[in-house]
ZAKOLMI-539758 format. One record per residue (C-alpha): residue number from 1; x, y, z. Coordinates in pm, 1 decimal. Layout:
residues N
DRENNU  pos        px        py        pz
DRENNU  NUM         X         Y         Z
...
This chain:
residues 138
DRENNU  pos        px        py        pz
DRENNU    1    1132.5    1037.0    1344.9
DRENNU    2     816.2    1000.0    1535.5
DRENNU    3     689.5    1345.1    1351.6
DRENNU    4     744.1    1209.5    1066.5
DRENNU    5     585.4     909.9    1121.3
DRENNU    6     298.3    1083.3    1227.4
DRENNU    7     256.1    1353.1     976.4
DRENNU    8     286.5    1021.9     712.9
DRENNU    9       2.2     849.9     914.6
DRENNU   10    -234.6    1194.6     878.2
DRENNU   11    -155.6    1206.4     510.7
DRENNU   12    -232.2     878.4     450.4
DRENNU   13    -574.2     935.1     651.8
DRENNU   14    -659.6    1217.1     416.0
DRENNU   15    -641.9     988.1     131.7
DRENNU   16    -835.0     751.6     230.6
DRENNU   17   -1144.7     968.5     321.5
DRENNU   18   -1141.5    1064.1     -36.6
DRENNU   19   -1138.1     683.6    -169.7
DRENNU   20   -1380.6     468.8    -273.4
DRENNU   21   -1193.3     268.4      28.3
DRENNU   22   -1203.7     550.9     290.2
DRENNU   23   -1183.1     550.7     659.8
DRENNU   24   -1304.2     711.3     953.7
DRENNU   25   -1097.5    1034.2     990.2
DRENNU   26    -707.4    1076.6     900.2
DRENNU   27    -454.0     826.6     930.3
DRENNU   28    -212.2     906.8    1152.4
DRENNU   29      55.6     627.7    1130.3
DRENNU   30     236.6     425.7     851.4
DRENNU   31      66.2     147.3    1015.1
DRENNU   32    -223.8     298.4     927.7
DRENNU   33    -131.0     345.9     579.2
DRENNU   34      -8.5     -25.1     545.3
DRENNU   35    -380.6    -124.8     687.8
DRENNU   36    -548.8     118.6     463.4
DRENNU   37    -342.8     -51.5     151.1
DRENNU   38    -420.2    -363.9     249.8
DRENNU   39    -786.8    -311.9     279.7
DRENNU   40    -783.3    -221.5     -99.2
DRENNU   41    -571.9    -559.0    -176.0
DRENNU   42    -760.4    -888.5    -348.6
DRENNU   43    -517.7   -1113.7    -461.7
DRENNU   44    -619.8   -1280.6    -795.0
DRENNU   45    -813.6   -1640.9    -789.4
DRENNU   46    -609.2   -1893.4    -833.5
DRENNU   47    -259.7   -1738.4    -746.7
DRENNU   48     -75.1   -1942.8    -415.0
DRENNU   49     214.1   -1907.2    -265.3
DRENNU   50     328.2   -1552.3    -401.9
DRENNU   51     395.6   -1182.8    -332.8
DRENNU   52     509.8    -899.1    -495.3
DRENNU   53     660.3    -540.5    -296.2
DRENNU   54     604.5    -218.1    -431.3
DRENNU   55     769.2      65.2    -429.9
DRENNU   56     579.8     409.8    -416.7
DRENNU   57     580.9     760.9    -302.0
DRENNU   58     351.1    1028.8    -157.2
DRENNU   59     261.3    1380.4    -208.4
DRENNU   60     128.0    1532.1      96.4
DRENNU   61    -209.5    1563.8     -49.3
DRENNU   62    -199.4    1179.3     -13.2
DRENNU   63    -182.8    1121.0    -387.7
DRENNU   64      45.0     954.6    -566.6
DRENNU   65     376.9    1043.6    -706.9
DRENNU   66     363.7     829.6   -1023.3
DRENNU   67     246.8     482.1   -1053.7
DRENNU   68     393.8     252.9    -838.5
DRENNU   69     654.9      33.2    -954.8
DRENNU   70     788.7    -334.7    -877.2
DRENNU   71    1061.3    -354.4    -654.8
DRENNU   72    1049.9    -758.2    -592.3
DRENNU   73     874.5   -1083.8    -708.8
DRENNU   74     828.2   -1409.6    -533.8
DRENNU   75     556.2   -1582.9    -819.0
DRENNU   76     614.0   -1964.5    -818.1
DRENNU   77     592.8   -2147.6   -1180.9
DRENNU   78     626.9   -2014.7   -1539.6
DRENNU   79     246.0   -1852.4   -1603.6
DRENNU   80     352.3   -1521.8   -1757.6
DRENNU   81      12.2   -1397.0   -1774.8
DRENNU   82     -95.7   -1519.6   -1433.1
DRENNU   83     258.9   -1363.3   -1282.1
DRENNU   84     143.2    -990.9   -1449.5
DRENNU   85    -230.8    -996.9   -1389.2
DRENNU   86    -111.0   -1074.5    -981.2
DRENNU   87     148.4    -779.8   -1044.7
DRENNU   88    -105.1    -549.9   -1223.2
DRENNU   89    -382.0    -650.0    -945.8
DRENNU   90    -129.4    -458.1    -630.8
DRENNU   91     -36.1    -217.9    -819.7
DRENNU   92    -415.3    -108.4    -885.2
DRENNU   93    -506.6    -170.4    -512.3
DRENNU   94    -250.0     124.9    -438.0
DRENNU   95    -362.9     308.6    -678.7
DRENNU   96    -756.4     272.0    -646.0
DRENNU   97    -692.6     327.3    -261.3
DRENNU   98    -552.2     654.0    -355.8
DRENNU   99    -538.8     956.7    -238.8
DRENNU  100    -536.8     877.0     150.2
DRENNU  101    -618.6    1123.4     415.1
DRENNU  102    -278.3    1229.9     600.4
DRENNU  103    -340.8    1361.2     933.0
DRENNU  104    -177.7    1712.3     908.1
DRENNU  105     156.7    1589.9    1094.3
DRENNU  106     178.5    1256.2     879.6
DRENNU  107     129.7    1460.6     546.0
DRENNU  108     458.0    1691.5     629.9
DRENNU  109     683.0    1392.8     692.3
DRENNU  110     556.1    1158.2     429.3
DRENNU  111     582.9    1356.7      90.1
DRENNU  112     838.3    1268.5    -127.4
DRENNU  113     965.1     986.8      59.7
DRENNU  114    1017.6     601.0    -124.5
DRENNU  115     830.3     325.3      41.9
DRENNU  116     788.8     -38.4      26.7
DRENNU  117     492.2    -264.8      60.4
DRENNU  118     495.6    -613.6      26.0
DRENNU  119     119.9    -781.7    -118.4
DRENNU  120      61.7   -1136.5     -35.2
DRENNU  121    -176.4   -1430.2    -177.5
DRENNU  122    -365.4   -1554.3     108.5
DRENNU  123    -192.2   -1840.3     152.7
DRENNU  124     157.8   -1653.3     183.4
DRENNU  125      84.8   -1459.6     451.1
DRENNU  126    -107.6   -1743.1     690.9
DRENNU  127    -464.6   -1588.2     593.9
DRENNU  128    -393.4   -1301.9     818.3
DRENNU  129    -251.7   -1054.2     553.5
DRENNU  130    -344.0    -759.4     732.7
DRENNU  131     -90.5    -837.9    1005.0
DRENNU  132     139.9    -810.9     747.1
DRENNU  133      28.7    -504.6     627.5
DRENNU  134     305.0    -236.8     666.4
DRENNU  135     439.7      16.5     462.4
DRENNU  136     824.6      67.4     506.2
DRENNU  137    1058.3     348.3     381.2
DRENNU  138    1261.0     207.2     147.5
């Protein structure tokens, strides 16, 4: 489990180097990943009190394995439009993070595998979003 782990953190590094959002070096954990995510995540103006998870896979090359999809929705009132533009706005932070760097032990145990990360309006998360910031298998 840890080598997995790891090898997902390393991929995930990878991608990031190669993104407009990169890091230093290769990420090594999925905490890393979850941070790296996160860093690409601005929540529409105007949305409160919401969050969406996403569900997503990697290749080892840190790239995506299709576009991620919506697993779950917490969006308060009836705003159709506001509800998909704060949908459509995590979804492209994933994607326009993407592909992360995987550190080379991270990038054998994360390819292929279904994950879950949950994006939060400011106010959801107690303005420290990052803390939040994790990306689980699913």
């Amino acid at each position: 489990m840890t080598k997995l782990l790891n090898r997902v953190s390393l991929a995930l590094a990878v991608t990031l180097f190669t993104s407009p959002y990169a890091v230093a070096g290769p990420l090594n954990t999925m905490d890393d990943v979850g941070k790296a995510l996160q860093a690409c995540w601005t929540a529409p103006q105007g949305v409160q009190k919401s969050t969406v998870t996403l569900r997503f896979s990697f290749k080892r090359d840190g790239s995506l394995i299709g576009p991620p999809t919506t697993a779950a929705i917490d969006f308060p009132g009836k705003d159709a439009t506001a509800r998909k533009s704060f949908i459509d706005a995590a979804i492209s932070a994933v994607k326009d993070c993407t592909p992360l760097t995987f550190s080379s032990d991270l990038a054998q145990g994360i390819g292929g595998q279904v994950f879950t990360m949950q994006f939060a309006s400011p106010d959801a998360c107690g303005g420290d979003c990052n803390r939040e910031a994790s990306v689980r298998p699913n």
